[in-house]
C-alpha positions in Angstrom: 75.0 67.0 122.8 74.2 70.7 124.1 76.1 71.5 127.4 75.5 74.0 129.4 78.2 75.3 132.2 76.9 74.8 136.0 78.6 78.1 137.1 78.9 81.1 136.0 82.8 82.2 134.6 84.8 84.0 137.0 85.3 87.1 134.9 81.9 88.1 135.6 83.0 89.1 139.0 85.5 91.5 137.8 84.9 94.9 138.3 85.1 95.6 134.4 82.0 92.8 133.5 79.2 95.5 132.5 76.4 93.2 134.7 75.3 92.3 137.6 72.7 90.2 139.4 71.3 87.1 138.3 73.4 86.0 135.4 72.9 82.5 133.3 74.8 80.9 130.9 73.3 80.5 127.5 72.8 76.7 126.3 75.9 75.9 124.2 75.0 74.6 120.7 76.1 71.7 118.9 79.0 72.7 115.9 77.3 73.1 112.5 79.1 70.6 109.7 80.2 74.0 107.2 79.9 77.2 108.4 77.8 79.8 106.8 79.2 82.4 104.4 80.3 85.9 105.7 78.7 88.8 104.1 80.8 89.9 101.2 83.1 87.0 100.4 83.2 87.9 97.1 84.4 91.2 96.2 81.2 91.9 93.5 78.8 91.9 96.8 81.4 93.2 99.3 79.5 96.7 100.4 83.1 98.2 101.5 84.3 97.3 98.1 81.9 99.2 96.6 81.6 102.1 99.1 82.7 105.8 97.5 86.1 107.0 99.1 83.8 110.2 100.5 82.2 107.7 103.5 85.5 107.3 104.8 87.4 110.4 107.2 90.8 109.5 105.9 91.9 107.8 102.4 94.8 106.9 100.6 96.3 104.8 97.9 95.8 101.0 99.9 94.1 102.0 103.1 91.3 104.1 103.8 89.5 104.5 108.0 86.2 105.0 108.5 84.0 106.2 111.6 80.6 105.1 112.3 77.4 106.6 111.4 76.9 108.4 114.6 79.0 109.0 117.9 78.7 106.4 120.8 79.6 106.2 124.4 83.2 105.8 123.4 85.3 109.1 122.4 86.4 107.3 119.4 85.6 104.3 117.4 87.0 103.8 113.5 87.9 101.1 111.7 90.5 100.5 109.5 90.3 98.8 106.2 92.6 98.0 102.9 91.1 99.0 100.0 91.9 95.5 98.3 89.5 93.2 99.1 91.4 91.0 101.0 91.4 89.3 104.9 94.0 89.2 107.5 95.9 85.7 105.7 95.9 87.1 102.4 97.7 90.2 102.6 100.7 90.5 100.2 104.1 91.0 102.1 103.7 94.8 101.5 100.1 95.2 102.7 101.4 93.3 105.8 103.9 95.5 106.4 101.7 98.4 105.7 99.6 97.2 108.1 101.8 97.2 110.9 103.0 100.8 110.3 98.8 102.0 109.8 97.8 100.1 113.2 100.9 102.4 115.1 99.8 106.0 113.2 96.4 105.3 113.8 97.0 104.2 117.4 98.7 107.3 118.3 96.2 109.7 116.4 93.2 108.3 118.6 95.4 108.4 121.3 96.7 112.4 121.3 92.7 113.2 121.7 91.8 114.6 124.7 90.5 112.4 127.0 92.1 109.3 125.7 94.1 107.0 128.0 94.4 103.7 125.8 93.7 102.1 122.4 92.5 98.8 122.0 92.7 97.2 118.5 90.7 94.2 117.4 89.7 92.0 114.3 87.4 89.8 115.0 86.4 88.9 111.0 83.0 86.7 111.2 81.0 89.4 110.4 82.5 90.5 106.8 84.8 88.9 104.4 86.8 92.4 103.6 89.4 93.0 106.2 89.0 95.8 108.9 90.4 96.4 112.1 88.6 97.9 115.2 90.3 100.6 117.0 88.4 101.5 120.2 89.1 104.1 123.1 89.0 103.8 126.2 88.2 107.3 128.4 90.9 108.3 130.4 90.1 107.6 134.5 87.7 105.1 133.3 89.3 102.1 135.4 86.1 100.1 134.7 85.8 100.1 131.2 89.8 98.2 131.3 90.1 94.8 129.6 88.4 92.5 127.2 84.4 94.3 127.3 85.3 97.9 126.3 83.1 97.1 123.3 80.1 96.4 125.1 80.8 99.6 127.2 80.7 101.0 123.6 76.8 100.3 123.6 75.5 100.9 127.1 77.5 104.9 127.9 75.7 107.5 126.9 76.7 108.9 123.1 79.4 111.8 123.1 78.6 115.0 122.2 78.0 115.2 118.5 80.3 118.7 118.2 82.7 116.8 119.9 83.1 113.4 118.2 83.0 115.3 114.8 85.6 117.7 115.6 88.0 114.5 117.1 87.4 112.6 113.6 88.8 115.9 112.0 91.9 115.6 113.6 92.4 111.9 113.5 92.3 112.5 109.5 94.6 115.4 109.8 97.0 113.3 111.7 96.9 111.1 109.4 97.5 113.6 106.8 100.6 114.0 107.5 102.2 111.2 106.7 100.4 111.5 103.5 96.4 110.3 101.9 93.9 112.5 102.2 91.4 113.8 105.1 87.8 114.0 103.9 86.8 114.4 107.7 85.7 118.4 108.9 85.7 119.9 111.7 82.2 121.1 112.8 81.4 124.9 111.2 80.3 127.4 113.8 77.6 130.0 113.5 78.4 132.9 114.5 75.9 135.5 115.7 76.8 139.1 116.0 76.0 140.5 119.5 73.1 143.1 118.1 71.5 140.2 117.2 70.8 138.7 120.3 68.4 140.9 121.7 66.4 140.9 118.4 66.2 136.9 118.2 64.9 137.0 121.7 62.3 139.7 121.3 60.9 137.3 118.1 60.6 134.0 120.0 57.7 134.4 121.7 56.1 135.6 117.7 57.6 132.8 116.5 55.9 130.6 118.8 52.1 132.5 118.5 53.0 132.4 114.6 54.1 128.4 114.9 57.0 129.6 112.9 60.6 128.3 112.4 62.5 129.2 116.0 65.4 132.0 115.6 68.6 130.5 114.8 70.9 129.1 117.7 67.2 128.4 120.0 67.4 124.3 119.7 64.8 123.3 121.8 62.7 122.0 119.3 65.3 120.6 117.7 65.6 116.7 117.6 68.7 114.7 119.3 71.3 114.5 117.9 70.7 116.3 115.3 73.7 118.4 113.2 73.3 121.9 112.5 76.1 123.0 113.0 77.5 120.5 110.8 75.1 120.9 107.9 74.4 116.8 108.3 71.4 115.6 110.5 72.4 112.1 112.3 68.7 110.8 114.2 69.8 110.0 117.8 69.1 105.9 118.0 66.5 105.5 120.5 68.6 103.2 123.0 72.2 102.9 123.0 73.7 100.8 120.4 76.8 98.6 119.7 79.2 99.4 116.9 81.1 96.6 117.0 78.0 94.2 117.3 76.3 95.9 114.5 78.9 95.3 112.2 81.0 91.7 113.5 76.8 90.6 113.5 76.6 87.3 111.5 73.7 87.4 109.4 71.8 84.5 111.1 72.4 86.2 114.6 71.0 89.3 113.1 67.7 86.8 111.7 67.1 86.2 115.0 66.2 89.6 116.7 70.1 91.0 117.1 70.7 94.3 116.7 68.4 96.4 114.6 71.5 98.5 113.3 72.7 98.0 109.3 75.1 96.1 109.3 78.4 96.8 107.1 76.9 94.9 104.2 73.3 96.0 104.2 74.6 99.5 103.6 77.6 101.8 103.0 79.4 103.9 105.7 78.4 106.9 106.1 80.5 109.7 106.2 81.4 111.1 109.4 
């Protein structure tokens, strides 16, 4: 029979619990006899199997990290997958050990970015079949994003600065570069404008507006957010924050039922960062 708590838990008096107010406890559902399938249980349909090595930042022989689609209130969220499809129990002694080893190097690339005080790594696995682990972080001074909910923090902070995240994933994969694989994330590319210039593309912007032409280069106020010039890739701002970590760990019938409108990691492939 359905039970439903009379009080709220404790924890949502901490000072890290993202709410306030009047809170209720959903109405706890009765167990389901078998368990739905995960998205990609087999490795034909898994979407990371089948994902191109160039949508991931860093690569190498058995493990390859990959960054979300677009930056999010955290400085840095990847995820860390073997390139085997394979879950948490099934890796091989060697892959276990491996995993170990990738979860430290990994750790301490996120955490020599600026602004960076800890690392918090999760796997979570109800989502998708194919293993990954989460590897969030947590703003240095940020007291109240400590504990258990930095991932919904993830979704209700404002998004980093594009230039920024970009250029943080760049050196993540060149720190993991050298211990060997390969980087595929770059830095953001920078236009530069020679000083003459200046005057000239401010004389032309009020003709470019009475023409309805294209604005001078480097003028971005009609440019849309978050988009990438700099970076050559164009990444639509989302028009409320979202969750990474709930858009991917999603099961399918959550998502059925009005979740989160972001793919999840089976409806498409990652995008390179």
């Amino acid at each position: 029979m359905p039970h439903t708590p009379s009080s709220v838990p404790e924890f949502t008096k901490w000072p890290s619990f993202p709410f306030e107010g009047d809170i209720r406890v959903k109405q706890i559902e009765d167990p389901v006899e078998v368990e739905p399938s995960r998205k990609g249980e087999g490795s034909a349909d898994c979407v990371a199997c089948a994902a191109p090595d160039e949508a991931y930042i860093w690569v190498s022989d058995r493990w390859r990290v990959r960054a979300m689609d677009q930056p999010s209130g955290l400085p840095m969220v990847l995820i860390l997958e073997s390139r085997s499809h394979l879950d948490l129990g099934d890796l091989p002694n060697l892959l276990a050990a491996e995993l170990g080893v990738m979860t430290v190097r990994l750790e301490r690339a996120i955490r020599s970015l600026d602004g960076v005080a800890r690392v918090h790594v999760n796997r979570w696995g109800d989502g998708s079949a194919h293993l990954h682990m989460w590897f969030l972080a947590r703003p240095y001074g940020r007291l109240q994003l400590r504990g258990t909910f930095l991932s919904l923090w993830d979704a209700i902070l404002p998004p980093i600065p594009e230039m920024q995240w970009r250029e943080n994933l760049a050196l993540v994969a060149a720190w993991l570069a050298e211990f060997g694989g390969r980087p595929l994330a770059e830095p953001p590319h920078i236009q530069w404008q020679a000083p003459s210039s200046f005057a000239a593309a401010g004389d032309s912007a009020g003709d470019d507006t009475t023409r309805g032409t294209r604005p001078a280069d480097g003028d971005t106020g009609g440019s849309a957010p978050g988009g990438s010039e700099a970076s050559g890739t164009s990444i639509a701002a989302p028009a409320e924050p979202i969750s990474s970590v709930a858009a991917l760990e999603e099961p399918d019938d959550e998502a059925a039922a009005g979740g989160n409108p972001v793919a999840t990691d089976t409806d498409s492939a990652p995008t390179k960062a």
